[in-house]
C-alpha positions, -999 to +999 in steps of 0.1 A: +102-599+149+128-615+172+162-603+174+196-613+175+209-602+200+226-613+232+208-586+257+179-602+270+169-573+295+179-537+299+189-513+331+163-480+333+185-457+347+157-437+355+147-397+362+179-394+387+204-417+410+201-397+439+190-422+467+175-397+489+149-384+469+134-419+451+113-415+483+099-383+475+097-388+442+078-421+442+049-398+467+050-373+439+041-394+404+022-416+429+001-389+439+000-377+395-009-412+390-035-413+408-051-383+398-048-390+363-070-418+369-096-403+390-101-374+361-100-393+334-118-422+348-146-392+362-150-378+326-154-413+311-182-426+336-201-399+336-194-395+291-207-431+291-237-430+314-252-393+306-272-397+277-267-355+277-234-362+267-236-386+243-225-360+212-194-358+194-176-336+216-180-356+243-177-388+224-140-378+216-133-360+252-143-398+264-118-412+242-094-386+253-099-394+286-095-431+278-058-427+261-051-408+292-053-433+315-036-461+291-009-438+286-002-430+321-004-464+327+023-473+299+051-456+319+038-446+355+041-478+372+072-497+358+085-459+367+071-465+408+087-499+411+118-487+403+121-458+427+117-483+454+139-509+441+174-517+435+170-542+406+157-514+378+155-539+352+128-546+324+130-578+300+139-572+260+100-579+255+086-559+281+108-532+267+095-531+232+060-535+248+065-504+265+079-488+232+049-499+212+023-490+235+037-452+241+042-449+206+006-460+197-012-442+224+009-413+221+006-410+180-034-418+186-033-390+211-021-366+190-042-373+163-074-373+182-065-340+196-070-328+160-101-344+156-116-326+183-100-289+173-120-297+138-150-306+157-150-274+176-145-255+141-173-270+123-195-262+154-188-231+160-180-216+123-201-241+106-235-244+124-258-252+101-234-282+087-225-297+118-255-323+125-245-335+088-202-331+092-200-348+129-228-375+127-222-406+150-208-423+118-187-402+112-175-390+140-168-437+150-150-433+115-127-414+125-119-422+159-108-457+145-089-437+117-069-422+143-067-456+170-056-476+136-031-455+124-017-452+158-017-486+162+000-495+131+026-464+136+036-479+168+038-512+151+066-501+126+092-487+154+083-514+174+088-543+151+119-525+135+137-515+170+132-552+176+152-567+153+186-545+162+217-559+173+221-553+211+258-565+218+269-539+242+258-514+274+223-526+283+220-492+304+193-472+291+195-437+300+152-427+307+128-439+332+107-458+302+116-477+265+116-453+241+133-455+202+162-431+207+175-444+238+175-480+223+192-468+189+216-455+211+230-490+226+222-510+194+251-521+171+252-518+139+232-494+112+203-475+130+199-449+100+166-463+089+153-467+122+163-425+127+151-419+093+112-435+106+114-423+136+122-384+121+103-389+092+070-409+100+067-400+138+076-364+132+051-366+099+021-375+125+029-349+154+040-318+134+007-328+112-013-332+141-002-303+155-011-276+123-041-290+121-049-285+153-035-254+155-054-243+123-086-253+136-086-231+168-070-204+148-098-201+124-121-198+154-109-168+168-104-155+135-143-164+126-155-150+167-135-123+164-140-108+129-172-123+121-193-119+154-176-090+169-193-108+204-167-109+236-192-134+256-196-153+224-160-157+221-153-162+256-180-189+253-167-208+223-129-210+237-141-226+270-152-256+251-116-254+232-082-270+240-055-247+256-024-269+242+156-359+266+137-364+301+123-334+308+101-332+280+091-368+281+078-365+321+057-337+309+042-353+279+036-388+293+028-379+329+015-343+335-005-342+301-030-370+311-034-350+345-039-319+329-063-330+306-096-336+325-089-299+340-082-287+306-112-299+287-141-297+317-126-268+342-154-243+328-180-269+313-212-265+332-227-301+315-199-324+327-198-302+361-237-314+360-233-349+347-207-354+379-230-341+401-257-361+391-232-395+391-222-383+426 
């Protein structure tokens, strides 16, 4: 897995080089940071400890929540250090550690999040099946489908990025690790590593996506056509998901923020479970 290379640790460049507002800017993701822990880490106590909660939907919002705060945590701080430092610099391992682990949480993220829109289908358009179709088996199954084949996802871009050539620029235009910007200062062939990274990555996130996607769709479909009930519909969709640099800040900072609001803003049992923790 170890490369030949002469780069033994690269420059993040970071979100911007205006000196003035690392300041502000370190406040603001601090501030994200935090919060992204104190949601997440909320809906996981209270997932754990309320035996009211201990059912598949829940079971996966935990391990939501848990992703969450691993994935913040991939990025976040390295990305507070360096707006108060001068010396922005992260070692050739630490760097494809950080690859690996955004890839795998990221990849297991995505997945999971279709796991739970099927979850919501089979309970709300499939009733009578749902004990059977979600049992706690099942629903463990899966969850280690989706952590496994993140896991080994990450594994391939990691291990492959790895053994590039770095010969030149060590300045890596992001605030985190990530393939692209690494393909960019690598010497050498990169087309395989472009061809996984379009091919494998985009396989798991498109196909995450349409099956999550499909999932919710067929519930409006089934509430709408099928029980012709506005409370019933209304009811159903508050248990359901709403769903370069830019991009990246959004996915692997706000998203873990977002989430605990997303999932629990107008669920009445966690609202109870955190009362009853409090």
């Amino acid at each position: 897995m170890l490369n030949q290379t002469s780069v033994t640790e690269f420059l993040l460049l970071g979100v911007t080089d205006i000196q003035v507002l690392q300041p502000v800017l370190f406040v603001v993701f601090l501030a994200i940071y935090f919060l992204s822990l104190a949601g997440n880490g909320a809906i996981l106590m209270v997932v754990i400890s309320d035996p009211r909660l201990h059912s598949p939907m829940y079971f996966f919002l935990g391990n939501l929540s848990c992703l969450d705060i691993c994935y913040s945590t991939v990025t976040l701080p390295k990305m507070l250090e360096n707006f108060l430092s001068t010396h922005k610099v992260i070692s050739f391992l630490g760097c494809i550690s950080q690859l690996h682990f955004f890839h795998f949480l990221g990849s297991t993220e995505s997945m999971l999040l279709a796991m739970m829109g099927f979850d919501r289908f089979v309970a709300i358009c499939k009733p009578l099946h749902y004990t059977l179709t979600m049992s706690h088996q099942v629903c463990i199954q899966m969850a280690v489908t989706v952590w496994i084949t993140g896991f080994f996802h990450a594994l391939l871009h990691s291990v492959m990025t790895s053994r590039l050539n770095f010969c030149g620029s060590n300045h890596i235009h992001h605030f985190f690790c990530d393939v692209k910007p690494l393909l960019e200062l690598a010497c050498g062939n990169t087309e395989l590593n472009e061809w996984l990274l379009n091919t494998v990555t985009g396989t798991i996130a498109m196909g995450s996506f349409f099956l999550t996607f499909l999932s919710y769709f067929y519930i409006i479909i089934y509430l709408f056509f099928k029980t012709h009930s506005c409370s019933m519909f209304h009811k159903a969709l508050s248990t359901c998901a709403s769903q370069d640099q830019i991009i990246a800040i959004m996915y692997s900072v706000v998203t873990p923020v977002l989430n605990p609001l997303i999932y629990t803003l107008r669920n009445k049992e966690v609202k109870g479970a955190l009362r009853r923790v409090m």
